[in-house]
C-alpha positions as CSV (number, residue, x, y, z in Angstrom):
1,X,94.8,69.7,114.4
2,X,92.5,71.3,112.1
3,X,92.3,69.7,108.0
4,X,93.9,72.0,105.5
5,X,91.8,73.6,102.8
6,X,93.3,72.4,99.7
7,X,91.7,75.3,97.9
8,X,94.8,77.4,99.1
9,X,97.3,74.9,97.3
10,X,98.5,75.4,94.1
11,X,99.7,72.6,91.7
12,X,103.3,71.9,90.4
13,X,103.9,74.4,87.7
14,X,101.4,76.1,88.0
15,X,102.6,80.0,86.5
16,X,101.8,81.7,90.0
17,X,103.6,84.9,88.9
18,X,101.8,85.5,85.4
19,X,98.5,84.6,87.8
20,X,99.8,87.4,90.4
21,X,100.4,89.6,87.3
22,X,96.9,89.6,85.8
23,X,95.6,89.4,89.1
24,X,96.8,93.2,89.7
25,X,97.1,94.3,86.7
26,X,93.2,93.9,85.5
27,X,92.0,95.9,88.6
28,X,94.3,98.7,87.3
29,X,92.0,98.8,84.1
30,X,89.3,99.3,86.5
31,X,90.8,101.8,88.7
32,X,90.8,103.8,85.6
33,X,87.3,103.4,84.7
34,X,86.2,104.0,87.9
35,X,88.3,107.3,88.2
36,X,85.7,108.9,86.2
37,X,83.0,108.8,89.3
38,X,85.4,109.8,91.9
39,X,84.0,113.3,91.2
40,X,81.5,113.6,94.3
41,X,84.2,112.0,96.8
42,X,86.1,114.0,99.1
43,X,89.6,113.3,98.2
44,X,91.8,111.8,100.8
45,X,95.1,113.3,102.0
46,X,97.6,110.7,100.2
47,X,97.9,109.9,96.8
48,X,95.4,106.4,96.0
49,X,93.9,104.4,93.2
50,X,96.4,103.9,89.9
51,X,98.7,106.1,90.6
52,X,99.6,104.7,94.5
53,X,99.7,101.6,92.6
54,X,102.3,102.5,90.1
55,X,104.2,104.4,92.9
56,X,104.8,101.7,95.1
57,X,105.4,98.9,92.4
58,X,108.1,101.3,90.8
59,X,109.1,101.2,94.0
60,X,109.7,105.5,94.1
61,X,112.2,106.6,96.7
62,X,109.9,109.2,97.8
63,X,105.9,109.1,97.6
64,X,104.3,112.1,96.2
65,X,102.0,112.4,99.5
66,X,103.8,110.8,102.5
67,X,101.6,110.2,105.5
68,X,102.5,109.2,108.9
69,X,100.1,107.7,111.8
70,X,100.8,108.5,114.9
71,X,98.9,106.9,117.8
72,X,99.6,107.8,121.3
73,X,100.5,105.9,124.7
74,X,97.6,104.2,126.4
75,X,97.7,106.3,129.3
76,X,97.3,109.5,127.0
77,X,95.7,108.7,123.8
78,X,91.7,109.4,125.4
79,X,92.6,113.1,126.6
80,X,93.1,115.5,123.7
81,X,95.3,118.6,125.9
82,X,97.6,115.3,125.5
83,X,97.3,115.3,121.9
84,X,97.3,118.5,121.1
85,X,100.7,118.9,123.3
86,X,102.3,116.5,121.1
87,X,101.1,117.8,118.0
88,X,103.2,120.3,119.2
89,X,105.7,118.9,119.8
90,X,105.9,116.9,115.9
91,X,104.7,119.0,114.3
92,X,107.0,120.5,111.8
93,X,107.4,124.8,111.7
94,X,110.0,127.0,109.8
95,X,111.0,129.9,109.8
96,X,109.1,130.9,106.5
97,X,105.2,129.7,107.5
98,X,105.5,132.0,110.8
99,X,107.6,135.2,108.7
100,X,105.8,137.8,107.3
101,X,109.0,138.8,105.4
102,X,112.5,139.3,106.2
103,X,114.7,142.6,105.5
104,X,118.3,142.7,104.5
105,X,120.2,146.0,105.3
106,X,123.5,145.9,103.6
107,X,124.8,148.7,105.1
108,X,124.4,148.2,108.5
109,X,125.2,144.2,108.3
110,X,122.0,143.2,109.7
111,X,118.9,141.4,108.9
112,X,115.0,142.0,110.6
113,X,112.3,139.3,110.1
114,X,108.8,140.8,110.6
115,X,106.7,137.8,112.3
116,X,103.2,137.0,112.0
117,X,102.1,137.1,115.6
118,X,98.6,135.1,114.9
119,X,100.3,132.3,113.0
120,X,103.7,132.4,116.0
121,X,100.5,132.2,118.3
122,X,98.9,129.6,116.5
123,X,101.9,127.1,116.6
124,X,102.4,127.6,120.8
125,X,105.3,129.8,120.4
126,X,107.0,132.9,121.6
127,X,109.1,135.6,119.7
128,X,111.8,134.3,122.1
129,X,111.5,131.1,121.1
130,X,112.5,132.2,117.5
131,X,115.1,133.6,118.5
132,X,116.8,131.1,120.4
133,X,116.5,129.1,117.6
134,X,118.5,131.4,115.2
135,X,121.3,131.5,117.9
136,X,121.9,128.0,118.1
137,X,121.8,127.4,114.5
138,X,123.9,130.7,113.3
139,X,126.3,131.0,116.3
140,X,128.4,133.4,116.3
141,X,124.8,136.2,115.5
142,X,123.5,139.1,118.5
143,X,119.6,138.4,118.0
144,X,117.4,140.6,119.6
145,X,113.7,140.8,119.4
146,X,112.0,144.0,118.4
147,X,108.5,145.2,117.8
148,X,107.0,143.0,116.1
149,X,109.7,141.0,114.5
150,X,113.3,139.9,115.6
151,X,116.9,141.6,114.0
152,X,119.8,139.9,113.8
153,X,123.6,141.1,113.7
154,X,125.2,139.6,110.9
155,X,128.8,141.0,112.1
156,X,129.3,141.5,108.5
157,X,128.7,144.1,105.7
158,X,129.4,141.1,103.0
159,X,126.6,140.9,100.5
160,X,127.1,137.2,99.7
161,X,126.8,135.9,103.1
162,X,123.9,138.4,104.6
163,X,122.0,137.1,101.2
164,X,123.1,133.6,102.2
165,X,122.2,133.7,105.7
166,X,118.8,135.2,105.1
167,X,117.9,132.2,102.4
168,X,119.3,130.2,105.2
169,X,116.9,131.8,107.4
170,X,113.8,131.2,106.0
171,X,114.4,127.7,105.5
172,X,115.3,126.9,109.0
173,X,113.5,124.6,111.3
174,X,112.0,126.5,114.1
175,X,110.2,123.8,115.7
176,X,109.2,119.7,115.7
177,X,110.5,117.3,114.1
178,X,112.6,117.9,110.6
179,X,110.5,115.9,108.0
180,X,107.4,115.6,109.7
181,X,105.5,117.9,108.0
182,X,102.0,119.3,109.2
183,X,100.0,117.3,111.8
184,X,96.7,117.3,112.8
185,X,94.5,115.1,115.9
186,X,91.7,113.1,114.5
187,X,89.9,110.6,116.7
188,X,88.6,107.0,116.5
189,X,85.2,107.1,116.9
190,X,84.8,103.4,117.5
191,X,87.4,103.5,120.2
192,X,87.5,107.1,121.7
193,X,90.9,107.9,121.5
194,X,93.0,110.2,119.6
195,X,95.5,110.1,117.2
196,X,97.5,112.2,114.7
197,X,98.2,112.5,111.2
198,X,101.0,113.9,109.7
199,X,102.6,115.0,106.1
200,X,105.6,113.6,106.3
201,X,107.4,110.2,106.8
202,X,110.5,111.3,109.3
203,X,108.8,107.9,111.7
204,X,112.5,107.4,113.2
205,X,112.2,111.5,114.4
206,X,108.8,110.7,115.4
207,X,109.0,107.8,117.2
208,X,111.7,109.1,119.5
209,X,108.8,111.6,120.7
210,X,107.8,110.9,123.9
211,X,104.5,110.0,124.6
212,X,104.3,107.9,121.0
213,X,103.1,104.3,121.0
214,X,106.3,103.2,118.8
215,X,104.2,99.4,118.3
216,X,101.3,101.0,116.4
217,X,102.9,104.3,114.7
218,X,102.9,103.6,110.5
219,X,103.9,105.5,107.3
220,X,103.3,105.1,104.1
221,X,106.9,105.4,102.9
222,X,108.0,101.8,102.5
223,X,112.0,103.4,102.1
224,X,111.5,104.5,105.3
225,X,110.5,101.6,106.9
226,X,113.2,100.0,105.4
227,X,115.5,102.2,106.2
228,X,114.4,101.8,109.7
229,X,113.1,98.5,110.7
230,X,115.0,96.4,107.6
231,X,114.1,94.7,104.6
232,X,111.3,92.3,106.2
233,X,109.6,95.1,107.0
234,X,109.4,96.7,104.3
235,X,108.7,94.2,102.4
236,X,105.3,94.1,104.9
237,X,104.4,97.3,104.6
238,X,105.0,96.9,100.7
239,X,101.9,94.4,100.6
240,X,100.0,96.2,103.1
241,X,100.1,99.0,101.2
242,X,99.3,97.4,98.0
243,X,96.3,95.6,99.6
244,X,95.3,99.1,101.1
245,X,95.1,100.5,98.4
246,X,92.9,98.1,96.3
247,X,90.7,98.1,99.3
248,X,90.5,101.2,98.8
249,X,89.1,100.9,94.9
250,X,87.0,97.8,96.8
251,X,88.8,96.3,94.2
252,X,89.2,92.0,95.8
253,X,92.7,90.4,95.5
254,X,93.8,87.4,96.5
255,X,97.1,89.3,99.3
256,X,98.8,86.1,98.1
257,X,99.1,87.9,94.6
258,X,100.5,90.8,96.8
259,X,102.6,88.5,98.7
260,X,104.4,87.2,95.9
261,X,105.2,90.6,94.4
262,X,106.3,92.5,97.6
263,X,108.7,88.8,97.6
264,X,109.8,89.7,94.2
265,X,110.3,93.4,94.8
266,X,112.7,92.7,98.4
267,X,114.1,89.5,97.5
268,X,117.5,90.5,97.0
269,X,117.7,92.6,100.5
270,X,116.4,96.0,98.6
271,X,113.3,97.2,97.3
272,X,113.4,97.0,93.5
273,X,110.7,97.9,91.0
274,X,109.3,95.9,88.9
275,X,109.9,97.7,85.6
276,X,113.4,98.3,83.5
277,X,115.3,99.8,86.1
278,X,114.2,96.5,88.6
279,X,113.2,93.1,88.2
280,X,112.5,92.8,84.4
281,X,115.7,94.5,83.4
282,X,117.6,92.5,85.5
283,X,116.5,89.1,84.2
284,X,118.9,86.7,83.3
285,X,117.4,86.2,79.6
286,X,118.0,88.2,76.6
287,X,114.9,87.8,75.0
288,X,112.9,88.2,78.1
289,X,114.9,91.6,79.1
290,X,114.4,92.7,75.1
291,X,110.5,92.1,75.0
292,X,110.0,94.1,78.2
293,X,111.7,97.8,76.6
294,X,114.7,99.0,74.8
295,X,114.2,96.1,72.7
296,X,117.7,96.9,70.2
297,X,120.1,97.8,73.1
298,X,119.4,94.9,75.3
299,X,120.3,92.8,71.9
300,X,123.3,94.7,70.6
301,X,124.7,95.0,73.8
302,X,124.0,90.8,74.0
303,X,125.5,90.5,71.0
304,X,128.8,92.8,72.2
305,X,129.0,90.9,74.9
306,X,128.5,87.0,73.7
307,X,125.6,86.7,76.2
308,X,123.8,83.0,76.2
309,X,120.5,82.7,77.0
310,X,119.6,79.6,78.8
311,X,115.9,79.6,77.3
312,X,114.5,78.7,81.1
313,X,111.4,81.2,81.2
314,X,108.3,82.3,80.0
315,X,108.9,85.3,77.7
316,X,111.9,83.7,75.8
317,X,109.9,80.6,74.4
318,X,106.8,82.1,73.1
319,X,109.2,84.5,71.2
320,X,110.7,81.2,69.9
321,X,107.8,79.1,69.4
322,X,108.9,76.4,71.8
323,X,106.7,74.4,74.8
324,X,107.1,77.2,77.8
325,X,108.0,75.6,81.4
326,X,104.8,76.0,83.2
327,X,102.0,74.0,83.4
328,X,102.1,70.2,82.0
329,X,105.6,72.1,79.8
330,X,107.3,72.2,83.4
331,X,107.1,68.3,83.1
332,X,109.6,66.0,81.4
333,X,109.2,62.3,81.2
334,X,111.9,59.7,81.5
335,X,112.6,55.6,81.0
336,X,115.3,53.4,81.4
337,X,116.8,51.7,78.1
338,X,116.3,48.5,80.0
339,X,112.3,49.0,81.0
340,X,111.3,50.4,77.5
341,X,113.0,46.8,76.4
342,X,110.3,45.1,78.5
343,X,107.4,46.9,77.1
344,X,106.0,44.8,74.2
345,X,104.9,46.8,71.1
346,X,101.2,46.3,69.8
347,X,100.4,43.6,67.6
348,X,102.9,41.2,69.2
349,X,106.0,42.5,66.7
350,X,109.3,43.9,68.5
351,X,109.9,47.5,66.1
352,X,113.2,47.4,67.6
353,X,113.8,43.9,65.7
């Protein structure tokens, strides 16, 4: 059995979440310095630096730039015809990116969408196709496909619901997977094969794709891992991303600093941020919830509600002046009455006498 390196260890009381704190929080200084001679880099298709930082620490229910990897089965992932037919098959297409522009007519109760051939082309589908589509998802519609567009019989002369209907329209998913967003094939130049990426973070839609290598498939969107795989999950893909993302910077942390935050965030079964809305406005002190922000309602409403504070952290006892628990402070010493009567006082005289 190999020795343990003690260098991994840390002492008792030592103040391993200020540590983890600084630890990630003095790289952000740098991220911002450094943002300044980003200028001749191309710029990447999700958010990174600072603000992916902030993002996932606040934990936001939605990241500005989701992004999904896909990778394909092993029996598929080297031949791109493969890939490009499930790009085809993710990828995500509505009505208004394939529309030139739709037409109401009042009058007459029915409503014409003009396609663009060259982009109905480019996506791998048929007028037809379109129309089927609006069937299934209007019902009770005739569709019919004209020259160069497709008109559909409302059945009604209401303005409200031909107005409705058309917005409706426009918005409606035509083909792939609702949430997937846009996809494109990229491939792996170390290992041949292909894979795709995608703007968008529906992984439970994707994954039930057939042809998708379900073990290796990842987003960026920790909600949706968690709303997928569970809260130990999440909390993985909290610190990978983290760690990712100083990478990133090439910007060195320690991942157990990471580790100990994603902990923090998902230790109570949900992701919670870290700021006033999480973790520090949840915090069992008064003084320590007061220092963070919102200094006078965190005390008025202690005061309302004859909150004690037990005085056990960090925050509390600098604001107070006393020893804080960490370090030698997290140490108390103790004697029994009857072995401090053994110990004989310098000089040979008994005090207590």
């Amino acid at each position: 059995m190999a020795k343990p390196n003690n260098k991994y260890y840390v002492e008792y009381g030592d103040p391993v979440g200020i540590i983890a704190a600084q630890s990630v929080g003095e790289p952000g200084t740098q991220m911002i310095l450094r943002s300044f001679h980003l200028a001749g880099i191309e710029s990447t298709i999700s958010t990174s630096g600072l603000p992916r930082i902030i993002e996932l620490v606040d934990a936001k229910k939605k990241p500005s730039t989701p992004v999904t990897y896909i990778y394909l089965d092993s029996k598929m992932n080297k031949k791109f015809e493969s890939a490009e037919e499930l790009l085809r098959k993710i990828n995500e297409v509505r009505m208004s990116s394939i529309a030139k522009r739709i037409l109401e007519n009042f009058s007459k109760g029915k409503i014409k969408i003009s396609l663009d051939m060259q982009s109905l082309e480019s996506e791998g589908l048929v007028a037809r196709q379109v129309a089927s589509r609006i069937e299934k998802e209007f019902g009770k519609v005739d569709v019919s496909i004209a020259e160069g567009g497709i008109i559909i019989n409302m059945h009604t002369k209401n303005l409200k619901e031909i107005r409705a209907a058309s917005i409706k329209m426009m918005k409606m998913l035509v083909s792939g997977v609702d949430g997937a967003g846009k996809a494109t094939i990229r491939k792996d130049d170390k290992t041949g094969e292909y894979y795709l990426i995608s703007a968008g973070s529906n992984i439970e839609g994707i994954m039930g794709i057939e042809g998708v290598d379900t073990s290796r498939t990842t987003t960026n969107d920790v909600f949706a891992v968690y709303r997928l795989f569970g809260i130990e999950a999440a909390r993985n893909a909290l610190a990978f991303e983290l760690a990712k993302t100083l990478k990133e910077q090439k910007i060195s942390v320690d991942d157990r600093h990471l580790n100990l935050i994603a902990d923090a965030m998902t230790a109570t079964g949900t992701i919670k941020g870290v700021g006033r809305h999480g973790l520090s406005g949840e915090k069992r002190s008064v003084f320590a919830r007061a220092a963070y922000e919102e200094t006078l309602k965190h005390l008025v409403k202690a005061a309302a509600y004859g909150e004690v504070d037990p005085m056990r952290g960090v925050t509390e006892n600098i604001l107070v002046g006393k020893q804080i628990p960490i370090g030698t402070g997290s140490v108390r010493l103790a004697i029994k009455k009857e072995d401090l009567a053994k110990i004989k006082p310098q000089g040979g005289k008994d005090k207590e006498k």
